[in-house]
N, C-alpha and C positions, 0 to 999 in steps of 0.2 A: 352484139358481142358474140363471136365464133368462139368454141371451147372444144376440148377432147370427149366433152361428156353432152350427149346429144336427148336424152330424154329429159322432158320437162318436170320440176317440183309439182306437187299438187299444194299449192298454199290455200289457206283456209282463209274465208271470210270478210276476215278484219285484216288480216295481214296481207291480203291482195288487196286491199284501196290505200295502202299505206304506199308512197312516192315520195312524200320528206315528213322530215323529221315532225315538223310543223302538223303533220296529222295525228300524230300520237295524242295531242293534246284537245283529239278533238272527239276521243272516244270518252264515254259514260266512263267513272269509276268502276263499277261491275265489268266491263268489257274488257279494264286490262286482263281481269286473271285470264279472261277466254283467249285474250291476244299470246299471254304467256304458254299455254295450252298449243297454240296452234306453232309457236314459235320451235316450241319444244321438238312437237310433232314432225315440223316438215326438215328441221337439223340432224335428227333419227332418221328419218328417212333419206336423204340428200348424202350425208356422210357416206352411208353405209355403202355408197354408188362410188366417191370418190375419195373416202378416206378422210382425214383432217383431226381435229381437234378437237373432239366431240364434247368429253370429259369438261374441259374446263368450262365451254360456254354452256352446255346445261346448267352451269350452276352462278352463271350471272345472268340471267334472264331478266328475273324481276330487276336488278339492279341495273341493268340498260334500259329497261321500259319504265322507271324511276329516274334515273338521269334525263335521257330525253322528254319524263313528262314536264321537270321540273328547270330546264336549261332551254338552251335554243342554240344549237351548234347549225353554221359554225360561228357565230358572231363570239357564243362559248368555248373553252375548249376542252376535249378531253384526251385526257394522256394516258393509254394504257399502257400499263408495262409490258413487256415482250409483245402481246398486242397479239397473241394465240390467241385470246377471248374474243376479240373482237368481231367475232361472226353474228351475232346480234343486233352490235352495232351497226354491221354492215344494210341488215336486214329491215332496220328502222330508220335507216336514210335512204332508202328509196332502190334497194340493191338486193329485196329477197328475189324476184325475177330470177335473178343470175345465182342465188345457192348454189343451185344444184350443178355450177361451173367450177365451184370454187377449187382450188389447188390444180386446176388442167391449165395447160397449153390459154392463153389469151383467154382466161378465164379471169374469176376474180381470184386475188392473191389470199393466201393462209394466212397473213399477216397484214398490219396496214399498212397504207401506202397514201404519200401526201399526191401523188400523182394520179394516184383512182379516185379520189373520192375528194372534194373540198371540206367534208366535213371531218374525214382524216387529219387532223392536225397536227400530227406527228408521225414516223415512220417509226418501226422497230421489230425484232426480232430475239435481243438477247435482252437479256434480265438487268433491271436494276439504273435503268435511265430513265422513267417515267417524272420521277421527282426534280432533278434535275432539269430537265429538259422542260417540265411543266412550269418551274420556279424561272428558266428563263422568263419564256412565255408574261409572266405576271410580271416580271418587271418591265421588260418591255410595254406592256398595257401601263405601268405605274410610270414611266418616262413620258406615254404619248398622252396621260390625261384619259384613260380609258375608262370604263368602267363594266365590259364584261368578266365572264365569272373562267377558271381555269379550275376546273378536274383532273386528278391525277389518281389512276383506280391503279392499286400493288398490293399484288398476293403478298401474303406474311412471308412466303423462302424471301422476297424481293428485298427484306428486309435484314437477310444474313449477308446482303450483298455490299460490299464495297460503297460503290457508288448511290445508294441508297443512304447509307449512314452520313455520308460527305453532306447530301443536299439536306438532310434533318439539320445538321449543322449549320446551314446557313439562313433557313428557311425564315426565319422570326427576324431577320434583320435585315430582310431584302423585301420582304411585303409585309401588307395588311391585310390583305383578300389572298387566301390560297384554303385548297380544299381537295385532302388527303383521302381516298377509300382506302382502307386496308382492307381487302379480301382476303378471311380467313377461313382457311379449307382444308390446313394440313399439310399438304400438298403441292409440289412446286411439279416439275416429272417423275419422281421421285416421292416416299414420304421424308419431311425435312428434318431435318438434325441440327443440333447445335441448343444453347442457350436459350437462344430469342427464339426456336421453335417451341422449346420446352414450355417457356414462358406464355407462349401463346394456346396451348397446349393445355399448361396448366389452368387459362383464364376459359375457356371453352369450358372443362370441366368440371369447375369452380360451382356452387350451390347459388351465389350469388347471380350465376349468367342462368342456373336451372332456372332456378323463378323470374327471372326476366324472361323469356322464354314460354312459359306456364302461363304467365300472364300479359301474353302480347296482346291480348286480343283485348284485354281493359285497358290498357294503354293506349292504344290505337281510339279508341273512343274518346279520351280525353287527350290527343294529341294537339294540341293547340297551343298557343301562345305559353302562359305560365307549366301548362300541364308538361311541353316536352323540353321546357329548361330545366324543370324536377326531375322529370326522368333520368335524362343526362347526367344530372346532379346526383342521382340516386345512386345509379349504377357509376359513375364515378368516382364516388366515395366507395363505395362496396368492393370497385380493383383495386384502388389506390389502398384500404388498408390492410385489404385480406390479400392477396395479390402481388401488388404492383408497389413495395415499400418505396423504391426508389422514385416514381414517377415519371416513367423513361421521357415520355413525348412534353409533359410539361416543362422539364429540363430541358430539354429541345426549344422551350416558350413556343409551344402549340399545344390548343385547349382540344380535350378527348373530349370523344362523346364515345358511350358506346358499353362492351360490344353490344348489337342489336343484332335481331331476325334477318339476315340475308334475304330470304322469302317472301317475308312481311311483305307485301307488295305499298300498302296501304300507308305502313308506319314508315317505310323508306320515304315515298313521296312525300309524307308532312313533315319528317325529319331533314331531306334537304330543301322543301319550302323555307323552315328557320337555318337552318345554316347559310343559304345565298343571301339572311339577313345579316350575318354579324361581320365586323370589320376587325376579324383576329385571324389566321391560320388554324385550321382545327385540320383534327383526325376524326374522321368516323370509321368504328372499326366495327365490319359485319361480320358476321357468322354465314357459311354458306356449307353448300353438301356440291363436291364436285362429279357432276355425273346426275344431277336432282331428276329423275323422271324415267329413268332408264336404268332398271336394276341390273344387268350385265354391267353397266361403266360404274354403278356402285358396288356392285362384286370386288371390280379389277382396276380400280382409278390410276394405275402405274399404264394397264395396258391404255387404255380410254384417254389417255392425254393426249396421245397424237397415235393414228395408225390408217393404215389402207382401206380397203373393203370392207363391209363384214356383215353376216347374217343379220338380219334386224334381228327374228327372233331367239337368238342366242347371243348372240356377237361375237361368233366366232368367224376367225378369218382362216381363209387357205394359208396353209404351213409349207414354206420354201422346201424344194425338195434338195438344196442343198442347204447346208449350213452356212451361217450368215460369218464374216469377216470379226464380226462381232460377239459373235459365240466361238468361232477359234479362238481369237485372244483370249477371252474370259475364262476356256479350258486350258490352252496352254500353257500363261502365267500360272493359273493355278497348279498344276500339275508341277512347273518348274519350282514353283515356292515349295512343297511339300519334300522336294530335294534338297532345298537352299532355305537354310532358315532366316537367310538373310534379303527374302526378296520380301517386300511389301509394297501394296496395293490402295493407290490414292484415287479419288474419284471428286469431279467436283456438281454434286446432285444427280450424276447422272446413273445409279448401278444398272438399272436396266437396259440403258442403251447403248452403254460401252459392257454389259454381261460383267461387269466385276461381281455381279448377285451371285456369281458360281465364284469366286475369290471369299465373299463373304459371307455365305452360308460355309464351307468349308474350314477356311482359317479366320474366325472372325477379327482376332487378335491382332490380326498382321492388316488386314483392311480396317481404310478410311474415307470416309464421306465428311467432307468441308462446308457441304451446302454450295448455294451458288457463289463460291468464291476462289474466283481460276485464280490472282496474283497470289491469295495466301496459298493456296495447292500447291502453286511452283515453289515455294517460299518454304513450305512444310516442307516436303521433297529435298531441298538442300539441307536442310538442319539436318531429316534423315541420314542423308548421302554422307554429312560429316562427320559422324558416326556410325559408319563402316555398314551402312544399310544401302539395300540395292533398289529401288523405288522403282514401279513404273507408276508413268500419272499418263491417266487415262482421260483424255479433254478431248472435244470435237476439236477437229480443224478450226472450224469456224470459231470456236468459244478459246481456242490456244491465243488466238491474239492478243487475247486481255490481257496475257502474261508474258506479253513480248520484253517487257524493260527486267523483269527477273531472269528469262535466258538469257540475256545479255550479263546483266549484272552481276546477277546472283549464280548462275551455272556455268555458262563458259567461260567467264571471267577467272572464277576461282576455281574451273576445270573438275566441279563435279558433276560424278556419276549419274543425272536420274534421267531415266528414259521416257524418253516424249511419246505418247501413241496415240495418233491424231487417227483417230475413226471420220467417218464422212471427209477423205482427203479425196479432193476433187466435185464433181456433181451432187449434190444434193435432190435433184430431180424438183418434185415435187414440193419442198418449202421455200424454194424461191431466192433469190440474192442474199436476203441475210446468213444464208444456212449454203449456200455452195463452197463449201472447200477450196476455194483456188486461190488461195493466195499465200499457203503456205511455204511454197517451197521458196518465193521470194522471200519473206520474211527471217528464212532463216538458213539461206544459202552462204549468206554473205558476214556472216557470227565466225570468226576463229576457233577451229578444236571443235565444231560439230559435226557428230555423223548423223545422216540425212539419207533416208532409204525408202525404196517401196517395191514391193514383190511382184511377178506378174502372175502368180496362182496361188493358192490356200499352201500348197505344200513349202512353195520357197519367202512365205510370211511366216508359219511358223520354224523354218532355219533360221529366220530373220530375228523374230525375238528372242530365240536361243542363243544367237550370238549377244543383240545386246546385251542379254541376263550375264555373257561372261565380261561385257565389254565394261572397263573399269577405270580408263585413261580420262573420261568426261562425258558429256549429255552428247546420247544419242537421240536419235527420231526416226519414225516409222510415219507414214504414211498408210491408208490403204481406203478402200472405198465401203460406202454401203452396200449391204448386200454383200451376195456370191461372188469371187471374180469369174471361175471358169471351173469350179465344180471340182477342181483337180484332188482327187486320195491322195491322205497325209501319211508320209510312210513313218513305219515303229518309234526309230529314233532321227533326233533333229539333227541336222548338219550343221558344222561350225564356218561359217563363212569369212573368207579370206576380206579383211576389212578393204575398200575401194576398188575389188577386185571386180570387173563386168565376166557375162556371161555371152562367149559367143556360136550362136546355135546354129549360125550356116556361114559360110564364105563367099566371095563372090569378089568381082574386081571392078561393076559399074555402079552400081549403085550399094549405101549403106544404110540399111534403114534400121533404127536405133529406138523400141517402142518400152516406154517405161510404165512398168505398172499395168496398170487395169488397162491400156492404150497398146497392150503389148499383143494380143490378139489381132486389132489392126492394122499393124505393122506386117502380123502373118499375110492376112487379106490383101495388103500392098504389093507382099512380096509374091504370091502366086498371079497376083493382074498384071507383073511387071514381068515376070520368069514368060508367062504366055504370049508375051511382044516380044521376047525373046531375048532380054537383059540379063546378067550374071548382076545377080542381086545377096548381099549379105543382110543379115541378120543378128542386132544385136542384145543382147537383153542387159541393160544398165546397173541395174541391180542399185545402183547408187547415184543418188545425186550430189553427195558430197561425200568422202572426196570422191571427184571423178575418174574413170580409169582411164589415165590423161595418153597411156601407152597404146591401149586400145584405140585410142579415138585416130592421135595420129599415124597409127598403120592404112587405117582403111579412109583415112582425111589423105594419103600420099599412092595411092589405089586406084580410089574410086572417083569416078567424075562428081558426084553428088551427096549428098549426105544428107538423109532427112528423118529427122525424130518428132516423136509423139509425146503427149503428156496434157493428161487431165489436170489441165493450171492454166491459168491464165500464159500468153507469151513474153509478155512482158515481165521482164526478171525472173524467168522460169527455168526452165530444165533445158530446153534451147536454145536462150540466150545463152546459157553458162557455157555450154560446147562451143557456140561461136566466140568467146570471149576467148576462149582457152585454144583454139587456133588461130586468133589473129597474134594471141602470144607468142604460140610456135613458128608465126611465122607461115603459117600454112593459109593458103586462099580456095581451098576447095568449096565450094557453095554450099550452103545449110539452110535446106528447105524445111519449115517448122508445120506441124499440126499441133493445136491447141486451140485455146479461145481465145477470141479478139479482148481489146484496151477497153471494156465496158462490163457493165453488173448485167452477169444473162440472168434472164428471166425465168419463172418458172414452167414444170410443165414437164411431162415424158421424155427423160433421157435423149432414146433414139431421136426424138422428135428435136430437140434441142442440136442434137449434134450434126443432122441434116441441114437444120439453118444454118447453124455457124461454120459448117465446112469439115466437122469433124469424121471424114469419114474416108475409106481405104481410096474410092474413084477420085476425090479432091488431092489428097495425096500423089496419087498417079500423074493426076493431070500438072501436080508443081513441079515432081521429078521429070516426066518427059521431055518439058523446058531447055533440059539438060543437053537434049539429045538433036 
């Protein structure tokens, strides 16, 4: 396996004669903790070369080197939620070799993948499918007569989530054998909010989990047959009446156990020895420290969930010398709210990575965090919107899909105001298929009454959301990327942009190149390879993808021999399709040359390096318009 990252891990010991799973089970008891040591060791050091997810898997250690002592994947199966933790996992099927690859180019991936690994048993990326997707799984085994065992390990956010609540709902009446981790740490990317955090929150801090805790280590001695159904017993009476009045999970008809030591290495393994014996659905709910072993990601567990590089011994990483896409929004709205006391600010878990953390340190009143749940975000947002509030809701790209049937439904339907700000529109680089942004502009090109937008530098993204903030006729959306686009100084005050209006910054009469967004500097690149062969080359900046400026398009579609546009999105139902659709209306047959990404999920890995393969780049462009010629 070739990767972007060429120095070797140094793995220790016991963790270099591990090749499957099946080894795990063949170290001394005393040796796991040494193996969780060395595990710890070499993910501190490996990360800090290629960046990744540090935070979370520090703190399921012992709880993969307990599943795999006491399972046998993949005959078993295990279903992690979003499946960031997973680097452990990876590590203890036969894949620490390749760590120090992980998130590069033909590396291994930041998430799982049912195509790397056989012991992968599920793919994922967003929150809140584990239960689901694992509840399949167990019926399918209960249809074929089966009798291996199905793990599904889900952080407590994973539980604020939609889809999570649906499969508790079904769970007690579709098997006999199902087995719930609840990893409790606080912590989703984000610290968690809502009810069910509270609640989990309040069970951590409870007197009753102190002394469970105090006394792990007597436990653990007498973990055996009668000893860890009393336990269980103990500490489940002790939530249930100090706690937990309601019952949550047994109303559900799944038997708790719990909470217990996340760490406990020792009381984990005998605790799921007796749970792969009984024939009911249970929950075991751990306690865990996200970041366990590395005091910088227990300082900063927001930053330590996922990031780049970073010093081992401080963990700090190099600071962009421009401002992130990310950190404009987050100033801008804010700034604009302080004018308008009718703007407020929706997030769904994410403040740090869409910056609303400067919206809500500032106004907190006016900001809202949902937890991870994009359909109610979009859902909140209108109710706002119908009482004369001006919402932006702030969702990845990638995580806006979950809320496709409420834009439809619920916002352009009944033509309100909330503004869509899709952060990571386009490339994701680095996290890989789940997490690339391309496929937004399909999704929601083709909705009646949306505006649909994306900037091609910092300065004309914050014009951009100034307009929205006045725009009041229905749901707008913004696009824009990770990271810097092009560094561009944001002048004093915002410009009010003329709604579907494009932007055209050169003329010319053979060729029209058309580069939206963050794609719009290549477009430059196109047009100086093409001016030096000696073409009249225009130049245009779209500024919108819906509506389009249909006036624009056919002046230099009735001009120019060619027409070719750019756009970080897939091609299909993209930003090039929509121009060719909108000329064969008019009637016009000028040819439309597309740059984008092909009909498939690109993989992860280095932008530039991504966009080399796929053809995204000024010399590809050149070579489809010269065709023309």
């Amino acid at each position: 396996m070739t990767s972007d990252s060429s120095e070797p891990t140094t793995l220790g010991p016991l963790l270099s004669t591990i090749h499957s799973p099946a080894d795990v089970k063949n170290f001394a008891d005393d040796e796991l903790l040494k193996l969780a040591e060395e595990i710890r060791f070499s993910l501190i050091n490996s990360l800090s070369k290629t960046g990744g997810h540090l935070g979370p898997n520090l703190g399921v250690v012992e709880l993969s080197i307990a599943m795999h002592r006491v399972f046998s994947t993949p005959e078993d199966k295990f279903v992690f939620d979003v499946s960031h933790q997973g680097y452990v996992h990876k590590m203890l099927t036969g894949r620490a070799p390749q760590i120090d690859t992980i998130r590069t180019y033909k590396g291994l991936n930041g998430f799982l993948l049912r195509s790397e690994s056989p012991h992968d048993s599920y793919g994922a990326g967003h929150a809140g499918t584990a239960l689901s997707a694992a509840l399949g799984m167990a019926a399918g085994r209960d249809l074929a007569g089966g009798n291996n065992h199905v793990v599904a390990v889900a952080g407590d956010a994973a539980f604020t989530c939609g889809p999570t609540l649906e499969a508790l709902n079904n769970i007690a009446e579709t098997t006999k054998r199902f087995i719930i981790v609840l990893n409790d740490n606080e912590w989703s990317i984000d610290k968690n909010v809502g009810a069910i955090a509270r609640y989990f929150n309040a069970l951590q801090t409870h007197s009753t989990y102190a002394a469970v805790r105090t006394k792990a280590a007597e436990f653990v001695e007498k973990v055996a047959g009668k000893a860890i159904r009393s336990l269980a017993h103990k500490v489940e009476e002790g939530a249930k009446n100090l706690i937990f009045p309601n019952v949550l999970f047994e109303k559900f008809g799944l038997r708790y156990f719990g909470p217990i030591d996340g760490h406990n290495l020792p009381l984990l393994v005998k605790t799921f020895e007796h749970l792969k014996t009984l024939q009911e659905p249970v929950v075991l709910h751990i306690i865990t420290e996200k970041g366990r072993g590395y005091q910088p990601a227990l300082d900063n567990p927001g930053k330590f969930h996922g990031l780049g590089a970073y010093k081992i011994d401080d963990g700090s990483t190099d600071l962009s010398a421009s401002p992130t896409c990310s950190d404009i929004f987050g100033r801008a709205v804010t700034d604009f709210a302080k004018k308008d006391p009718k703007i407020v600010a929706i997030t769904a878990a994410m403040p740090g990575g869409t910056k609303l953390e400067i919206f809500k340190k500032e106004l907190p009143e006016r900001y809202f965090d949902v937890g991870i749940a994009e359909e109610h975000a979009a859902l909140f947002a209108c109710g706002l919107a119908t009482e004369g509030y001006r919402p932006f809701l702030a969702i990845y790209s990638t995580f806006m899909q979950r809320a496709y049937d409420m834009i439809i439904h619920d916002m352009a339907l009944q033509g309100l105001p909330v503004r869509l700000c899709m952060d990571r529109g386009g490339l994701s680089g680095d996290d890989g298929p789940t997490h690339h942004g391309l496929f937004d502009i399909g999704y929601l090109r083709h909705i009646p009454g949306i505006i649909h937008m994306q900037p091609k530098d910092e300065d004309e993204f914050v014009d951009m959301l100034h307009t929205m903030a006045q725009y009041d006729a229905g749901p707008s959306a913004i696009r824009y990327p990770r990271g810097a686009i092009k560094g561009t100084p944001i002048k004093a005050e915002p410009q009010l942009l003329e709604i579907g209006k494009a932007e055209i910054i050169a003329d010319g009469t053979d060729v029209a190149l058309i580069g939206l967004g963050s794609l719009f500097e290549m477009a430059e690149q196109t047009k100086q390879l093409l001016e030096a062969k000696g073409l009249s080359v225009a130049l245009i900046n779209p500024r919108f993808i819906k509506p389009l400026d249909t006036a624009v398009l056919e002046e230099f579609a009735r001009k120019c021999k060619v027409l070719c546009t750019f756009e970080d999105h897939v091609l299909l139902n993209g930003f090039g399709a929509s121009v060719i659709e909108h000329l064969h209306t008019a009637d016009l047959h000028t040819p439309v040359e597309r740059i984008g990404w092909p009909d498939q999920f690109i993989e992860h890995g280095k932008p530039e390096t991504l966009k080399q393969l796929h053809g995204l780049t000024a010399e590809a462009a050149v070579e489809k318009v010269l065709k023309h010629f």
